[in-house]
C-alpha atoms as an extended CHARMM CRD file, in Angstrom:
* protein
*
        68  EXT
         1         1  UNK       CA              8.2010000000       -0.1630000000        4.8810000000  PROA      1               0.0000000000
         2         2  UNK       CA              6.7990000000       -1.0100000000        7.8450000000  PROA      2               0.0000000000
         3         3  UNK       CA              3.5990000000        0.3170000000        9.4240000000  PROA      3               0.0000000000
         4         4  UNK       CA              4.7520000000        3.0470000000       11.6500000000  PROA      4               0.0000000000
         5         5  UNK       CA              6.4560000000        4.5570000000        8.4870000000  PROA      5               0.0000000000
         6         6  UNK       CA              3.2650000000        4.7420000000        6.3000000000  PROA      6               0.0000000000
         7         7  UNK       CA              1.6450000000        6.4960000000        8.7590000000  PROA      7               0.0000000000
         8         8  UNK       CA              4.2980000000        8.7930000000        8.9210000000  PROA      8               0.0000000000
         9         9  UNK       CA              4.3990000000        9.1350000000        5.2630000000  PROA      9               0.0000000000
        10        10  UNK       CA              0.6920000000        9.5090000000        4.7870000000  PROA      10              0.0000000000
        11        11  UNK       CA              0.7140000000       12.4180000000        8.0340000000  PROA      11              0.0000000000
        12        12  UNK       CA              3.5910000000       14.1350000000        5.7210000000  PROA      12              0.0000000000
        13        13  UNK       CA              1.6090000000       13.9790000000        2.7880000000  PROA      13              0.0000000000
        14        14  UNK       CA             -1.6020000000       15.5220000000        4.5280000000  PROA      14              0.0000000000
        15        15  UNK       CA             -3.9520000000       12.6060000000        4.6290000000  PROA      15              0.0000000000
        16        16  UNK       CA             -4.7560000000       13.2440000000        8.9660000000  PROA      16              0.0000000000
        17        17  UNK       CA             -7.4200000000       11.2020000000        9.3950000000  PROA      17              0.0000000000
        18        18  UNK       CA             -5.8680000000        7.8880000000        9.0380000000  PROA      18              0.0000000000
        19        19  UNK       CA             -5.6400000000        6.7460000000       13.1680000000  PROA      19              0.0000000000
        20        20  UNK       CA             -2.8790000000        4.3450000000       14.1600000000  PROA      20              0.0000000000
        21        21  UNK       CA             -5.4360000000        1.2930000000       13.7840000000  PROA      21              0.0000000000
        22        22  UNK       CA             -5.0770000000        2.0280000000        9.9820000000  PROA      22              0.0000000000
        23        23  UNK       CA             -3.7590000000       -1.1960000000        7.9140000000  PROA      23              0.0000000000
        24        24  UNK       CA             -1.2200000000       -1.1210000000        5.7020000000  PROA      24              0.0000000000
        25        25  UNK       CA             -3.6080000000       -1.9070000000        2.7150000000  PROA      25              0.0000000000
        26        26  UNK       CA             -5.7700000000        1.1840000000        3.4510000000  PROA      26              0.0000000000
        27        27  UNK       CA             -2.5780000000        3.4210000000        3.7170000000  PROA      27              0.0000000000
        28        28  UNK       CA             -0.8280000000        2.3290000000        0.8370000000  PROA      28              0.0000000000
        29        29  UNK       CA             -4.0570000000        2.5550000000       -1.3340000000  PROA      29              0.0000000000
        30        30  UNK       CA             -4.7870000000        5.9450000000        0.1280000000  PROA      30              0.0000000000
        31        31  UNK       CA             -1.1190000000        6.9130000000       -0.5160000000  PROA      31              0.0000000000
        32        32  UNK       CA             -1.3000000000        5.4910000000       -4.1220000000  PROA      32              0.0000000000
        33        33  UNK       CA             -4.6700000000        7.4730000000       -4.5110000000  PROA      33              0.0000000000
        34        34  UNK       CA             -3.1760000000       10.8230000000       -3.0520000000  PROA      34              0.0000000000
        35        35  UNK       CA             -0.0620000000       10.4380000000       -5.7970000000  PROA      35              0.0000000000
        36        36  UNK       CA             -2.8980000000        9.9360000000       -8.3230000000  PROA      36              0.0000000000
        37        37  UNK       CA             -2.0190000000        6.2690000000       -8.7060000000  PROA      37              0.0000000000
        38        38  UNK       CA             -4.5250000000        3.4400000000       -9.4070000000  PROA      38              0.0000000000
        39        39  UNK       CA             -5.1420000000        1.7940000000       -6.0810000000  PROA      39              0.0000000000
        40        40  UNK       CA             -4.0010000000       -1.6470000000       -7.1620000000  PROA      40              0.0000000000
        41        41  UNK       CA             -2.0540000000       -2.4460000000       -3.7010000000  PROA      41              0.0000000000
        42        42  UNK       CA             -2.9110000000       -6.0760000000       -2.3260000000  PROA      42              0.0000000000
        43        43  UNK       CA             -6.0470000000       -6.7840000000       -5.4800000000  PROA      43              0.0000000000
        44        44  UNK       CA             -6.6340000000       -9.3320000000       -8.0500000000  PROA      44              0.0000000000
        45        45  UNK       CA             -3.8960000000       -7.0000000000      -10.3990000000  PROA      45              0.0000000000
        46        46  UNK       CA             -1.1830000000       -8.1940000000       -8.0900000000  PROA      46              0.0000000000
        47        47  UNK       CA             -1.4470000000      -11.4700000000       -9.7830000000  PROA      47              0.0000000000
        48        48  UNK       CA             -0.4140000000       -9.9620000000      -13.4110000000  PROA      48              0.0000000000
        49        49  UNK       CA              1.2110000000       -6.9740000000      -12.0160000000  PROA      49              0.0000000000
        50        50  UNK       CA              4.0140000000       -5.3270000000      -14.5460000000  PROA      50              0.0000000000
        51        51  UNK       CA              4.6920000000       -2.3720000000      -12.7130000000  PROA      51              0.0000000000
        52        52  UNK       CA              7.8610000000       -1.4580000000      -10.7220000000  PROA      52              0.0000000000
        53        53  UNK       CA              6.3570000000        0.2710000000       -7.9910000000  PROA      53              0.0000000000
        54        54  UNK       CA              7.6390000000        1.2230000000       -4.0910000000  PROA      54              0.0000000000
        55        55  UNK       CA              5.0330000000       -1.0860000000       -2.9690000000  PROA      55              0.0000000000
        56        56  UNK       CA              5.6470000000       -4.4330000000       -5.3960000000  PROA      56              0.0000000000
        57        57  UNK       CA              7.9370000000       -6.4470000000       -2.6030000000  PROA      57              0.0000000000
        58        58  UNK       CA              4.9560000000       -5.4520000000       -0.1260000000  PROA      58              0.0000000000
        59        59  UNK       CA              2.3720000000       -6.6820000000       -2.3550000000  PROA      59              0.0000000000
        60        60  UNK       CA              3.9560000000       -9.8270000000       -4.0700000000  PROA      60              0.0000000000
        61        61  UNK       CA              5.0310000000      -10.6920000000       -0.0270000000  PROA      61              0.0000000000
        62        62  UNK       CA              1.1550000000      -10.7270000000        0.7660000000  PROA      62              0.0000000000
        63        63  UNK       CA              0.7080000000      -12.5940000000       -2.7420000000  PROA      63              0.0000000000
        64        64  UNK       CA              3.3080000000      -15.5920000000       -2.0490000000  PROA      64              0.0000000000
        65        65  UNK       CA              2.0020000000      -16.6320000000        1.3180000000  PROA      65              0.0000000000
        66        66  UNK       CA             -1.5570000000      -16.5490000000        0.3730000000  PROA      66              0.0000000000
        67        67  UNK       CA             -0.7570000000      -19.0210000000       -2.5390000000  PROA      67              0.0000000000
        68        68  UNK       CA              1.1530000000      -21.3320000000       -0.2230000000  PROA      68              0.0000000000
């Protein structure tokens, strides 16, 4: 999903006052907080993460090239 589209998704949802110099971590985390999700998008949980979630690829992606 690319940026553009989470700000979309977060306007739909009613969170306004995230501007379009938001990052992706602080929209998905607000998103994930919003659904009433634990904010676990891009922390230390990615490591052991279990869950099949929207965001996974996203978060694994940013996991994979840090451990490079």
């Amino acid at each position: 999903m690319t940026l553009e589209n989470l700000q979309q998704l977060a306007c739909e949802i009613g969170l306004q006052k995230y501007g379009n110099n938001t990052s992706q971590k602080i929209l998905i985390r607000a998103i994930q907080k919003h659904r009433g999700e634990e904010q676990c998008f891009s922390t230390d949980k990615r490591y052991n993460c279990i869950l099949d979630c929207e965001w996974k690829d996203s978060c694994q992606k940013l996991r994979a090239v840090w451990l490079r």
